[in-house]
Legacy VTK file of the C-alpha trace (Angstrom):
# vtk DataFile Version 3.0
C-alpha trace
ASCII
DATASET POLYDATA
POINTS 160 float
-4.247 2.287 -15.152
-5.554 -0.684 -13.367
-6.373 -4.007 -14.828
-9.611 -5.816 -14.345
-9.579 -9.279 -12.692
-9.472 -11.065 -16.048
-6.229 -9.155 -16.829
-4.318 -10.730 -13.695
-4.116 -14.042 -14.683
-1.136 -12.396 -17.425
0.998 -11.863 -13.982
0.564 -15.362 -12.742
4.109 -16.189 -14.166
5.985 -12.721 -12.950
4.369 -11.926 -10.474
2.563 -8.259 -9.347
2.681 -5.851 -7.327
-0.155 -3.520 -6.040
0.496 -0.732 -4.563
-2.918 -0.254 -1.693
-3.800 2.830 -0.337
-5.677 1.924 2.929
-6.670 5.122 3.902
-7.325 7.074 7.176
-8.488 3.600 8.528
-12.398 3.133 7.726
-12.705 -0.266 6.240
-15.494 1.744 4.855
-13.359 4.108 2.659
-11.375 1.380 0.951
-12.321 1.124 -2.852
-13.940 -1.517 -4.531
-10.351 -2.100 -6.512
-8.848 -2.181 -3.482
-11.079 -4.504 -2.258
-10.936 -6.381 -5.418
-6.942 -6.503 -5.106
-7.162 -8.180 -1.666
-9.330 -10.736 -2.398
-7.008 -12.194 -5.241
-3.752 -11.901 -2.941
-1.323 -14.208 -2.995
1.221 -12.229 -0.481
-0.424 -9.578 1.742
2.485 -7.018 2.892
0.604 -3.818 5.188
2.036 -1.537 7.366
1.027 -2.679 11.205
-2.014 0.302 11.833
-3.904 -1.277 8.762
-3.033 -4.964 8.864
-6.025 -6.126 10.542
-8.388 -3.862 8.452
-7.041 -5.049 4.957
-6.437 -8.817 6.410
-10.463 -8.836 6.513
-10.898 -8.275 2.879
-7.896 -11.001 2.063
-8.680 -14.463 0.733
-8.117 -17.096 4.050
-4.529 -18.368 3.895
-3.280 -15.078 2.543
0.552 -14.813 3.291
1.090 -11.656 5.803
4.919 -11.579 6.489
6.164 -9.291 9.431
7.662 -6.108 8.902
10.818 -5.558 10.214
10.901 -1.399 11.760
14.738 -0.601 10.952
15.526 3.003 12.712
18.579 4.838 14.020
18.166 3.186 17.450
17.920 -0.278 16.024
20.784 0.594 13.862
22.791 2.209 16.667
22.410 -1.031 18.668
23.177 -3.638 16.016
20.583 -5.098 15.454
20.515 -5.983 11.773
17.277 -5.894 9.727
15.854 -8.692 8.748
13.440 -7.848 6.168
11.881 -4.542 5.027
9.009 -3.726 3.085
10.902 -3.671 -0.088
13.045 -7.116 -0.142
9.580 -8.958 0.975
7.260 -7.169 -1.964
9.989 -7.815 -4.651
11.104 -11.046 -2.653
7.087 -12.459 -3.434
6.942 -10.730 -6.756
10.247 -12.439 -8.015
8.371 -15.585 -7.051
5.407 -15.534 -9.018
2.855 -14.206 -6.794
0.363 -11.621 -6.411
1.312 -8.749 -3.925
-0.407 -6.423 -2.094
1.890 -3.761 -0.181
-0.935 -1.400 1.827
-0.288 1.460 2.760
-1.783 4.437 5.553
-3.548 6.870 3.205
-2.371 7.378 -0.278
0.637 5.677 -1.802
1.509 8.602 -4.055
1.631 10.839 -0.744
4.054 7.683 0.967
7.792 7.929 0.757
8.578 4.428 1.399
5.628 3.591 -1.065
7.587 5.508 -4.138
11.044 3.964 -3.064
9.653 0.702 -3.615
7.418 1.492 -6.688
10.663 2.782 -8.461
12.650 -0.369 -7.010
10.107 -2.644 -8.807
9.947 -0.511 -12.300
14.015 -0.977 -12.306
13.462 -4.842 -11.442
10.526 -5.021 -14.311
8.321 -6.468 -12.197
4.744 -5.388 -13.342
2.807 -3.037 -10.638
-0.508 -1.002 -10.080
-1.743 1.527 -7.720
-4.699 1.585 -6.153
-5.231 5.328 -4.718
-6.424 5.741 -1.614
-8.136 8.856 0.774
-4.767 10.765 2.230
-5.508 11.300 6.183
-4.530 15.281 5.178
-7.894 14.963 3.178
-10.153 12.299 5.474
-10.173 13.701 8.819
-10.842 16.743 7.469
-13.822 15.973 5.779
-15.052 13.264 8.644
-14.894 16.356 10.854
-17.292 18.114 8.658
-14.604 21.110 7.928
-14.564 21.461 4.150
-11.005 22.417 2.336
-12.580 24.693 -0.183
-14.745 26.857 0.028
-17.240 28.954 -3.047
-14.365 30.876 -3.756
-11.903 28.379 -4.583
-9.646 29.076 -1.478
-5.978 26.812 -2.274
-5.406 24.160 0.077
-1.642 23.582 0.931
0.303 20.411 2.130
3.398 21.361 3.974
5.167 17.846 5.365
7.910 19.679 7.915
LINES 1 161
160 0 1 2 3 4 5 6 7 8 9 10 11 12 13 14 15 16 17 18 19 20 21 22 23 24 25 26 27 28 29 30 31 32 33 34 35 36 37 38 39 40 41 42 43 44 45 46 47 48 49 50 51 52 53 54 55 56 57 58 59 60 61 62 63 64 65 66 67 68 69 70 71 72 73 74 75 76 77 78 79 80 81 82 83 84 85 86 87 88 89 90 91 92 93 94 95 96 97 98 99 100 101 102 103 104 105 106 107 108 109 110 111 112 113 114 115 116 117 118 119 120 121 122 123 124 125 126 127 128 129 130 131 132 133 134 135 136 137 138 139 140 141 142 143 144 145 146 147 148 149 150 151 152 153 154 155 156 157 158 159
């Protein structure tokens, strides 16, 4: 369930968390709760292929702190992380403000997404997702190739 604009002003003190789903990357595709979610943004956390496409619907002076990429060759090398995803959504949440973390596609079909959703129901910091259109489902359908057909032919996701 998402709340309306009237029901944000409850998180002012606790801080929220929404969870975007930018899809395939069409600022035309995002939805008018997404949209909506942007513009009241206190702390605007996207992953770097979407930044400058959900940065346009943000409110100027929006907050838009770097991700830090943490992977076995970074590891391997020492180089500690600095901050990922998670420590800077519950980081800004823990202070009071509004957070949006975007994400490519869906959020529900993002594995980072879920790790921090769960990591901000065990913190009890409030949060809402905002779907979005799943790339597996977009291109598709902006190539004109439809995924069912009269028949009701199943349509399978396999993520090797």
């Amino acid at each position: 369930m998402s709340p309306t604009t009237s029901d944000l002003s409850a998180y002012s003190a606790s801080g929220h968390v929404t969870f975007l789903g930018a899809g395939p990357g069409d600022p035309g595709l995002l939805t008018l709760r997404a949209v909506e979610a942007l513009s009241g943004a206190d702390v605007l956390i996207a992953e770097p292929d979407v930044l400058e496409m959900v940065r346009s619907h943000a409110r100027a002076g929006v907050s838009t702190p770097a991700l830090t990429v943490v992977d076995d060759a970074s590891t391997a090398a020492g180089i500690p992380p600095i901050r990922d995803a998670a420590n800077l959504v519950m980081e800004a949440a823990r202070g009071g403000k509004r957070v949006v973390r975007a994400v490519t596609g869906d959020p529900g079909l993002d594995g980072d997404a879920g790790t921090e959703m769960l990591a901000c129901a065990s913190a009890g910091i409030p949060f809402e997702v905002v779907p979005g259109i799943a790339a597996a489902v977009g291109v598709p359908a902006y190539a004109g190739v439809p995924l069912r057909d009269a028949q009701g032919t199943d349509v399978r996701l396999v993520d090797a």
